[in-house]
One Martini backbone bead per residue (centre of mass of N, CA, C, O) as a GRO file, in nm:
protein
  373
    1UNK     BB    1  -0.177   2.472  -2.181
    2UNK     BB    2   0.032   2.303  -1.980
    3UNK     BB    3  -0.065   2.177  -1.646
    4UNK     BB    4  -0.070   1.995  -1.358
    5UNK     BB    5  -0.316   1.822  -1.503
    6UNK     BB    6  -0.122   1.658  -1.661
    7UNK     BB    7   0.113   1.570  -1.444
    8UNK     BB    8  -0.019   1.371  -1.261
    9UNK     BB    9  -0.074   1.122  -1.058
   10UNK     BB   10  -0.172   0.807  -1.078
   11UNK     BB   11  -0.273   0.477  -1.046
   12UNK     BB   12  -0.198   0.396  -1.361
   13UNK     BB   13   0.139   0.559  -1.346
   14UNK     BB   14   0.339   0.464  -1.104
   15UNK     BB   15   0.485   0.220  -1.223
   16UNK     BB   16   0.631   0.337  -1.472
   17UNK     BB   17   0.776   0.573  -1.279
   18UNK     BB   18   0.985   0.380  -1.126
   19UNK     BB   19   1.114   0.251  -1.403
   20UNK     BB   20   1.212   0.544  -1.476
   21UNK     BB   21   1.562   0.702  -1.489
   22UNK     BB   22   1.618   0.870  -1.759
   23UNK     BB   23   1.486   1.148  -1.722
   24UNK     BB   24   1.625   1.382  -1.913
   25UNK     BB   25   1.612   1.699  -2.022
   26UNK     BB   26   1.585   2.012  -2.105
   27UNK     BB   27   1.282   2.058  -2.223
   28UNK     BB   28   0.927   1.998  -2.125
   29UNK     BB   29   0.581   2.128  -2.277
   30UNK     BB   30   0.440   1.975  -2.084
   31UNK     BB   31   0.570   2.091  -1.784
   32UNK     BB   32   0.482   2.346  -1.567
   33UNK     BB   33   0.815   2.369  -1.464
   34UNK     BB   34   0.950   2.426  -1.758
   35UNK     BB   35   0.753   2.704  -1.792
   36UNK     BB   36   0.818   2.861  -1.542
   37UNK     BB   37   1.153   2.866  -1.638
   38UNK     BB   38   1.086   2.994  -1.910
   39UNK     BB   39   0.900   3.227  -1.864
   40UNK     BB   40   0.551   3.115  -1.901
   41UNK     BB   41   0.420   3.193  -1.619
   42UNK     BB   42   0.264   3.465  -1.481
   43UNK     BB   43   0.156   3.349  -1.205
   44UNK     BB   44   0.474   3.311  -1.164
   45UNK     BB   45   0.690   3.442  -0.873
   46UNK     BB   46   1.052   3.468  -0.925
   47UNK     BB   47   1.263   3.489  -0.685
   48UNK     BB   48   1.506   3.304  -0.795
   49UNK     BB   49   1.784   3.310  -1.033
   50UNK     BB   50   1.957   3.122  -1.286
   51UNK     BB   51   2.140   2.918  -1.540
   52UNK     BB   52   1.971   2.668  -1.371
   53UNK     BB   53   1.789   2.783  -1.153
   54UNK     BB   54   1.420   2.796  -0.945
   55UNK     BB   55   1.239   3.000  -0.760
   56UNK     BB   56   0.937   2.921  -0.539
   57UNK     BB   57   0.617   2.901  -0.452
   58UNK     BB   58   0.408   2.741  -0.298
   59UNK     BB   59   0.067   2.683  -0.357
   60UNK     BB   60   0.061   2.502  -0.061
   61UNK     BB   61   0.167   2.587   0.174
   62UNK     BB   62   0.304   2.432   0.493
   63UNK     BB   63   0.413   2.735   0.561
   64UNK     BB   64   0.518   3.043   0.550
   65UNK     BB   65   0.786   2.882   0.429
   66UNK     BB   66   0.721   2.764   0.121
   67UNK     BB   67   0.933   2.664  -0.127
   68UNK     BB   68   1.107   2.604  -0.482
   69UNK     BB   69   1.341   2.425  -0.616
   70UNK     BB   70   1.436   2.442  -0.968
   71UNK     BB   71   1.563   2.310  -1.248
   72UNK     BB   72   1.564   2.365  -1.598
   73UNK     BB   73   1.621   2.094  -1.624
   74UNK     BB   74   1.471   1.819  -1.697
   75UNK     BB   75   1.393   1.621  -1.412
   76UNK     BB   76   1.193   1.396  -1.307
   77UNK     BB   77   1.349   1.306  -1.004
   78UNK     BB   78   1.519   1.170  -0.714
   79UNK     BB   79   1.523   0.882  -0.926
   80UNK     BB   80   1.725   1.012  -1.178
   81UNK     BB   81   1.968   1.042  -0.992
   82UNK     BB   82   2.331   1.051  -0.955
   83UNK     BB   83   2.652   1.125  -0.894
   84UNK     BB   84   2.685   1.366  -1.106
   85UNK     BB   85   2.407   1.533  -0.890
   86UNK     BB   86   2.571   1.664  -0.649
   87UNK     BB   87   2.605   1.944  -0.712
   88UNK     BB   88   2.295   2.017  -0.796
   89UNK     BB   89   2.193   1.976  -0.504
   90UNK     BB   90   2.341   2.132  -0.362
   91UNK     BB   91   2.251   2.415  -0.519
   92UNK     BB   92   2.003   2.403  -0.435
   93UNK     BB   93   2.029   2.442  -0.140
   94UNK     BB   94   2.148   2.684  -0.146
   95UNK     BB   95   1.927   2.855  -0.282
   96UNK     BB   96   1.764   2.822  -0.056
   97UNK     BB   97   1.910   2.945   0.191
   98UNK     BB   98   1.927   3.236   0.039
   99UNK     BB   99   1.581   3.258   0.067
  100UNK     BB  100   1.591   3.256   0.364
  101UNK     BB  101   1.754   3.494   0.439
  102UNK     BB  102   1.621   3.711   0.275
  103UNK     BB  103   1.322   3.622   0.438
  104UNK     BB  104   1.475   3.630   0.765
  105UNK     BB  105   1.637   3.365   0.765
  106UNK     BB  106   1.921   3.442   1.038
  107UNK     BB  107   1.970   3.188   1.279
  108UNK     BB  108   2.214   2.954   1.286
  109UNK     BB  109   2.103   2.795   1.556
  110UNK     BB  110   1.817   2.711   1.320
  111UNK     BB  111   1.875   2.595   1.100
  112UNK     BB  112   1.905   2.304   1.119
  113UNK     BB  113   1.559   2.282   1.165
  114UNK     BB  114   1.533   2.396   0.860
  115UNK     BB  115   1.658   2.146   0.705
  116UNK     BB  116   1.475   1.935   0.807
  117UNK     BB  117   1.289   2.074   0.527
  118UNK     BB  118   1.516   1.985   0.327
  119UNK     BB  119   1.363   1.805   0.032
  120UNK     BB  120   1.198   1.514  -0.086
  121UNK     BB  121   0.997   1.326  -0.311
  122UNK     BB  122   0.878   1.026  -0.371
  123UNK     BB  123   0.767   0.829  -0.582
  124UNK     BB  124   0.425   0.900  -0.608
  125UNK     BB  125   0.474   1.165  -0.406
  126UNK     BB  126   0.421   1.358  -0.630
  127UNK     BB  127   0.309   1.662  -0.819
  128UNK     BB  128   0.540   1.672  -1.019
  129UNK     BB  129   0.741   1.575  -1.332
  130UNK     BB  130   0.953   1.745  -1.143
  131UNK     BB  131   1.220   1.861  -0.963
  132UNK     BB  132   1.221   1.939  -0.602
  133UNK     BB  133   1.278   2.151  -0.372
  134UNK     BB  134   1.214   2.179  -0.048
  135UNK     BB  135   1.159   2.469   0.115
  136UNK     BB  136   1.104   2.485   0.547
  137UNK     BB  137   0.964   2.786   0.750
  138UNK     BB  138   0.910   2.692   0.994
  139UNK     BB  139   0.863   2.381   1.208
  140UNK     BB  140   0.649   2.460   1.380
  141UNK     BB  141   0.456   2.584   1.133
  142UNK     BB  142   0.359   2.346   1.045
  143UNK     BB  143   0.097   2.228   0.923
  144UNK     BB  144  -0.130   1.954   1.060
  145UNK     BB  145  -0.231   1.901   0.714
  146UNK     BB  146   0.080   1.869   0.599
  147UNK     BB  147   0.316   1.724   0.825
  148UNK     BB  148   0.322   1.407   0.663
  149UNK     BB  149   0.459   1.518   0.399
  150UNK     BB  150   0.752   1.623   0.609
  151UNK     BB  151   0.891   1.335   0.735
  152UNK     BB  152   1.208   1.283   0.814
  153UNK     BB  153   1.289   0.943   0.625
  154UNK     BB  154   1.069   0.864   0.472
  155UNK     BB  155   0.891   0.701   0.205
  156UNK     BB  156   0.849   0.982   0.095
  157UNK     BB  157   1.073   1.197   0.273
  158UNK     BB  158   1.392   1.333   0.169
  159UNK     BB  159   1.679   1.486   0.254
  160UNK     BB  160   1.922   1.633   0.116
  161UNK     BB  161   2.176   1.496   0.295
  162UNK     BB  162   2.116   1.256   0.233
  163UNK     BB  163   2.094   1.217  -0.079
  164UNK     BB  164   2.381   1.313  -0.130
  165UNK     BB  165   2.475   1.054   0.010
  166UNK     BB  166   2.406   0.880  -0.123
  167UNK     BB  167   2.523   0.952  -0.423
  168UNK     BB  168   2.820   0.930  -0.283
  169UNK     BB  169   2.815   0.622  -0.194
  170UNK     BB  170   2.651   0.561  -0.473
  171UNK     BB  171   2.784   0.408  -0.810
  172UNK     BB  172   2.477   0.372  -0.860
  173UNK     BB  173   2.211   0.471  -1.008
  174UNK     BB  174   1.915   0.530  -0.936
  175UNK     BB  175   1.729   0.338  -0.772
  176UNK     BB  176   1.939   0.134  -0.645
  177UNK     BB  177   2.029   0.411  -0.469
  178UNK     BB  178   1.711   0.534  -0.359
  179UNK     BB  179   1.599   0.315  -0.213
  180UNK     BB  180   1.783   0.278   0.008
  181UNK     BB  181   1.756   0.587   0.125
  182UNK     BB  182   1.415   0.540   0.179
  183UNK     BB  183   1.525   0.265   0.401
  184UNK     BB  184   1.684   0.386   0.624
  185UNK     BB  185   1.853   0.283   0.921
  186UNK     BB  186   2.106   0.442   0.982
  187UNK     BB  187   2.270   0.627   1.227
  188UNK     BB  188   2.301   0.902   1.042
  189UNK     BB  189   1.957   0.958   1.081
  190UNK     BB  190   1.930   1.075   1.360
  191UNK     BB  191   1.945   1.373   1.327
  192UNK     BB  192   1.716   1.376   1.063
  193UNK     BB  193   1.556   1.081   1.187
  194UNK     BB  194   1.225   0.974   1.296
  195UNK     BB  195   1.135   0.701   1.328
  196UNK     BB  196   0.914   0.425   1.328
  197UNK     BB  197   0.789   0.234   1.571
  198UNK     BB  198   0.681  -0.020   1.729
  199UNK     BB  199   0.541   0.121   1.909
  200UNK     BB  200   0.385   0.421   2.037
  201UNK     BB  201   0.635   0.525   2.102
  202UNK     BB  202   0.823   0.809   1.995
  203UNK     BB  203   1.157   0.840   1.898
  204UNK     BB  204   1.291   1.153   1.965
  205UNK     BB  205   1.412   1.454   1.937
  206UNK     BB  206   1.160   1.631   1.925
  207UNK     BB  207   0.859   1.706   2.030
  208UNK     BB  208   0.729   1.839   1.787
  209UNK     BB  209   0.850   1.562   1.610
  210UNK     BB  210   0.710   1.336   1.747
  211UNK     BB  211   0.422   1.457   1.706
  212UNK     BB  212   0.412   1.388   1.437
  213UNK     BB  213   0.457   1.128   1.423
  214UNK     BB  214   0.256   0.976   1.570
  215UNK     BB  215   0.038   1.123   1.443
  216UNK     BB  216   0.102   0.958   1.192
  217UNK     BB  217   0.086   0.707   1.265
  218UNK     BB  218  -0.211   0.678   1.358
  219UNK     BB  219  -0.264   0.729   1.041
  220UNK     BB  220  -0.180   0.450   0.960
  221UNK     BB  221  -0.332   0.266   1.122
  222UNK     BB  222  -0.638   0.400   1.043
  223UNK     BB  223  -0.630   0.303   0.746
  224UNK     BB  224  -0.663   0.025   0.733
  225UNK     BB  225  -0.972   0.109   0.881
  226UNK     BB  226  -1.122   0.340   0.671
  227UNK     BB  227  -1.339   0.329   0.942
  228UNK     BB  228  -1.497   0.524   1.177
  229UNK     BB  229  -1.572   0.687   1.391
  230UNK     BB  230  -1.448   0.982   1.555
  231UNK     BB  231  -1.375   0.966   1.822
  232UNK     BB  232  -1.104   0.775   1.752
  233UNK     BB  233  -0.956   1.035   1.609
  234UNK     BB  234  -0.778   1.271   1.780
  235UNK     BB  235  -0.577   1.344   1.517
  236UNK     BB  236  -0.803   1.465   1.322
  237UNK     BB  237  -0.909   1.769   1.217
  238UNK     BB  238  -1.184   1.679   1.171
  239UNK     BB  239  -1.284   1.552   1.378
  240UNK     BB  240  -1.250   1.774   1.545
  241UNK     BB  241  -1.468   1.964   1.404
  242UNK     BB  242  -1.697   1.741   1.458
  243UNK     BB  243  -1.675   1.793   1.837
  244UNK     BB  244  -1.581   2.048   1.906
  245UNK     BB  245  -1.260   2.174   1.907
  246UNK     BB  246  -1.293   2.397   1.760
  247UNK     BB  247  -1.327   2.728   1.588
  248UNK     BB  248  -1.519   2.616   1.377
  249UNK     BB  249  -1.728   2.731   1.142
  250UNK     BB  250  -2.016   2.589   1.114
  251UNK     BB  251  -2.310   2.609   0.847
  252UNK     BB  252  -2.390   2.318   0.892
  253UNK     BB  253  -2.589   2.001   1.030
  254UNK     BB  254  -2.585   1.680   1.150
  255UNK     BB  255  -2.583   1.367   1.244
  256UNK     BB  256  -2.388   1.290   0.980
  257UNK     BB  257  -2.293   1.622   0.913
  258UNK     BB  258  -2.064   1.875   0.815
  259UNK     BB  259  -2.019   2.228   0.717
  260UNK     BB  260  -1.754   2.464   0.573
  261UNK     BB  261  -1.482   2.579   0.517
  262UNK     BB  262  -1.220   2.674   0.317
  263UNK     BB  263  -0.901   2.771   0.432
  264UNK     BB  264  -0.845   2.753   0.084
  265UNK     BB  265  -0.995   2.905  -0.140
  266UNK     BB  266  -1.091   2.838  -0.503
  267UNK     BB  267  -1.346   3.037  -0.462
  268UNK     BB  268  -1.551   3.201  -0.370
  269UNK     BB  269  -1.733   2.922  -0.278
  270UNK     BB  270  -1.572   2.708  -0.054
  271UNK     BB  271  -1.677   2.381   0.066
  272UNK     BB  272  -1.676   2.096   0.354
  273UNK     BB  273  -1.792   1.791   0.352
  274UNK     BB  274  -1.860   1.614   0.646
  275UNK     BB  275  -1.816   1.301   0.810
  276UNK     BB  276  -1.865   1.208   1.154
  277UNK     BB  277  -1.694   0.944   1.022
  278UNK     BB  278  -1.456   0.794   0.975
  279UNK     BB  279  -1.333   0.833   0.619
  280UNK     BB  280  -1.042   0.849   0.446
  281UNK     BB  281  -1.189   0.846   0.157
  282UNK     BB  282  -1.299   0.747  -0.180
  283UNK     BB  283  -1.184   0.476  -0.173
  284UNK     BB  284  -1.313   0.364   0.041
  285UNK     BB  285  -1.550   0.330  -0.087
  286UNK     BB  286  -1.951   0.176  -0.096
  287UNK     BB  287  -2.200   0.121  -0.241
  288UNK     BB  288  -2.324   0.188   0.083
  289UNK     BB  289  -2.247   0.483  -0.013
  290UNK     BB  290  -2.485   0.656  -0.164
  291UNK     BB  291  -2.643   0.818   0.034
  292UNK     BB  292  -2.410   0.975   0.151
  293UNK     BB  293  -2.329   1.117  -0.092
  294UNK     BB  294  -2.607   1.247  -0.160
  295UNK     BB  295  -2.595   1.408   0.095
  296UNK     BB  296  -2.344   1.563   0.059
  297UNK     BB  297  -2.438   1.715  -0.154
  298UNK     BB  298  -2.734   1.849  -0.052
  299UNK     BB  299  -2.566   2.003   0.165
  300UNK     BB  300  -2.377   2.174  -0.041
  301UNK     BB  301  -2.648   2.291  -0.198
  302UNK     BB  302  -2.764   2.424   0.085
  303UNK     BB  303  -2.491   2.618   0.134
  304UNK     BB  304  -2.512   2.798  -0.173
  305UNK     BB  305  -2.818   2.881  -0.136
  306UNK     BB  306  -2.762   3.056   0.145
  307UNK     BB  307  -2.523   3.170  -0.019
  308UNK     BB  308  -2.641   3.305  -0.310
  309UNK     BB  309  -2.660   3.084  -0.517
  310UNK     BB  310  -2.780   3.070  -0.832
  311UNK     BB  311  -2.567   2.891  -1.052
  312UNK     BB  312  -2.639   2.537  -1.012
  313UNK     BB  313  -2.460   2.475  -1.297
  314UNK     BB  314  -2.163   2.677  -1.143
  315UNK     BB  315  -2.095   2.377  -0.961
  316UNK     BB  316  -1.824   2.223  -0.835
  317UNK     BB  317  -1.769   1.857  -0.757
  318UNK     BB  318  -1.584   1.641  -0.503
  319UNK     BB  319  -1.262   1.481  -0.485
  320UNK     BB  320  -0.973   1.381  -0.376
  321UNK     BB  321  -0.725   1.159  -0.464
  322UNK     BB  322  -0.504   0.955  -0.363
  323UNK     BB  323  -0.220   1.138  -0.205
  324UNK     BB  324  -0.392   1.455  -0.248
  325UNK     BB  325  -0.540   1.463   0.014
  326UNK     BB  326  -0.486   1.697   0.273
  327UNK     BB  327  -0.720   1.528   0.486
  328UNK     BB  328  -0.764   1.172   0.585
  329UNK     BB  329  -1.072   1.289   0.523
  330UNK     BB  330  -1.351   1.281   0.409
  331UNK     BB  331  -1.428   1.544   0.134
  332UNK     BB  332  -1.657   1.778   0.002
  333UNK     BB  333  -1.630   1.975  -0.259
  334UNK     BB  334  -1.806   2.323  -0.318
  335UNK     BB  335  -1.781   2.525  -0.595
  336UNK     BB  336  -1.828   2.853  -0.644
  337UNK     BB  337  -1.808   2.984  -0.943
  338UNK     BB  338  -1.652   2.759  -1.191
  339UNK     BB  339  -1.579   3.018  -1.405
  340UNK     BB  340  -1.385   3.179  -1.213
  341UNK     BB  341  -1.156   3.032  -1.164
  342UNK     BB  342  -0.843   2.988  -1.125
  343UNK     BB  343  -0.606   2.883  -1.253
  344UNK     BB  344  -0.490   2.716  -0.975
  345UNK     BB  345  -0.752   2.581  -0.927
  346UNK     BB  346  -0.776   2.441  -1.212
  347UNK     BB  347  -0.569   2.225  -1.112
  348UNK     BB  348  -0.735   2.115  -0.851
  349UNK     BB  349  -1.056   2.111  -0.986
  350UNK     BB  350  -1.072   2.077  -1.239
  351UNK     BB  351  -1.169   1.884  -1.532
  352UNK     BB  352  -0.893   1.763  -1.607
  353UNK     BB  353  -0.801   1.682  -1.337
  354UNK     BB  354  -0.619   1.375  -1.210
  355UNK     BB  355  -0.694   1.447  -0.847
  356UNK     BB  356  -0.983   1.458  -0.946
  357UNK     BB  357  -1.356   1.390  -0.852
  358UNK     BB  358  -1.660   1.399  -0.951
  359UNK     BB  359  -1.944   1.302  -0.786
  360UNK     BB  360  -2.064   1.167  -1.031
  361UNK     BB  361  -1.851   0.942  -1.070
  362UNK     BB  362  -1.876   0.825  -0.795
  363UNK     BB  363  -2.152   0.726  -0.817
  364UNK     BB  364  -2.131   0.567  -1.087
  365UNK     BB  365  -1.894   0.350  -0.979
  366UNK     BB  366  -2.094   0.253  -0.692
  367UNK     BB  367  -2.313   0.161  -0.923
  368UNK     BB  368  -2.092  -0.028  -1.081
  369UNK     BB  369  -1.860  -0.152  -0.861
  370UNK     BB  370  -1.860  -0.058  -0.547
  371UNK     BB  371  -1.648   0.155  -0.643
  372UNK     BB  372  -1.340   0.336  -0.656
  373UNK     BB  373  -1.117   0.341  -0.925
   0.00000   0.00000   0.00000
């Protein structure tokens, strides 16, 4: 059976899916939300369906309500719509708001603000290749660790009706109408888009959403340097939780690295080993870190045997590739027992998984690359 892990976007992969504007099929059996959309997933609960699109939750939620509108028909993402799918952009949105109604999100008042995070992502920022439109509320609450993520106006996440504009005004299909889209600086995206300023203060709507802005460019600014103190990162959740900012409980540490829970586990025992110096990601790495990777490695099985994991040949080890990655700062998942891991994990960790890296692969290629290809 075909999962997400066979799905994924690579950097091997990326150029080739820009190009590609004609996918649309009635159904692809490779595709796992081809599979949820045709019942055929039972561990995906489907909220709400008719003969068209099928709703259900993110498995990542970034929000309380953070839903998935997927039409039935594979289409491959929101670059190969043209003005002909302008009712069914609509139709996914409304589908979207009638289950946030459903789940008690019905203040009117309030809605605009809700909407303003229904949209979708443009690849190779994509997980998955078939259309979906991301509904998310409230935004207020929305993860800390994943408001990068959904940044209305970025070349990243373009809004419903922004997109819906797109196809309306341009008569030519597929690219040519939604690069404009996603570089669009014109008036009419004030109401729905913060744009990122030339200078470090942000052009604010709203201070919540300012407030995101700023941290995602300082985000983008620091990403250029790689490697950094963790002092200078302040905006950085692991950082914060490296100086001793949060109530994060640390199970282990020195002065190089640190070892916690992961927030969202995937295994019975899931940790997450992390350098007190911000390395932004494994792509990061050099050669010179070959040291650094054995020691957190080290420290994952330090942590492992503490909590009584008696076999650590059930143990899988690695990394995350970006643009997977959930916190721009590197970090080491230590998951056990990985013979236990469910459907849902093994999507995002297993062996077959296109964006996940075992820590031996990484060492592998930094001592034959002297980088992580």
């Amino acid at each position: 059976m075909i999962t997400y892990m066979s799905m994924m976007i690579t950097d091997d992969n990326m150029g080739g899916m820009l190009s590609d504007t004609s996918d649309t099929t009635s159904e692809d059996e490779t595709c796992i939300f081809c599979l949820i959309a045709n019942g055929q997933d039972k561990d995906t609960e489907i909220i709400k369906k008719n003969k068209e699109l099928v709703c259900f939750r993110d498995i990542y939620p970034a929000a309380p309500h953070h839903y998935l509108v997927v039409p039935i028909e594979h289409i491959h993402s929101c670059l190969s719509l043209h003005g002909g799918h302008v009712g069914l952009v609509e139709r996914m949105a409304e589908m979207g708001k009638s289950v946030l109604y459903d789940q008690g999100i019905t203040d009117v008042k309030d809605m605009r603000f809700y909407l303003r995070r229904l949209g979708f992502h443009r690849p190779p920022k994509t997980s998955v290749d078939h259309l979906h439109l991301h509904v998310i509320a409230p935004t207020s609450q929305i993860s800390e660790y994943l408001s990068y993520k959904f940044i209305p106006g970025t070349e990243r996440f373009v809004t419903e009706e922004h997109l819906r504009k797109c196809l309306k005004d341009e008569a030519s299909p597929g690219i040519s109408c939604l690069k404009s889209c996603f570089n669009s600086n014109d008036d009419s995206l004030i109401h729905i888009f913060i744009g990122f300023p030339t200078t470090d203060t942000p052009i604010h709507y709203s201070y919540s959403d300012a407030l995101i802005v700023y941290r995602t460019h300082n985000f983008t600014k620091h990403t250029q340097m790689g490697t950094r103190d963790s002092s200078g990162y302040g905006d950085c959740p692991f950082c914060q939780i490296a100086n001793n900012k949060t109530e994060t409980e640390i199970l282990l540490s020195d002065d190089e690295l640190l070892c916690f829970r992961d927030v969202k586990p995937g295994a019975t025992h899931h940790y997450l080993v992390v350098p007190r110096t911000h390395i932004d990601s494994c792509k990061t790495l050099q050669g010179d870190h070959i040291l650094l990777v054995e020691r957190m490695v080290e420290m994952g099985m330090s942590v492992l045997e503490k909590n009584k994991v008696l076999d650590l040949d059930d143990v899988r080890m690695g990394f995350h590739i970006p643009p997977f990655a959930s916190v721009p700062h590197l970090h080491l998942h230590a998951l056990a027992p990985s013979s236990q891991m469910n459907f849902r994990s093994q999507l995002h960790y297993g062996p077959q998984s296109h964006w996940f890296i075992t820590v031996d692969k990484v060492l592998s290629q930094l001592r034959t690359h002297g980088r992580v290809k």
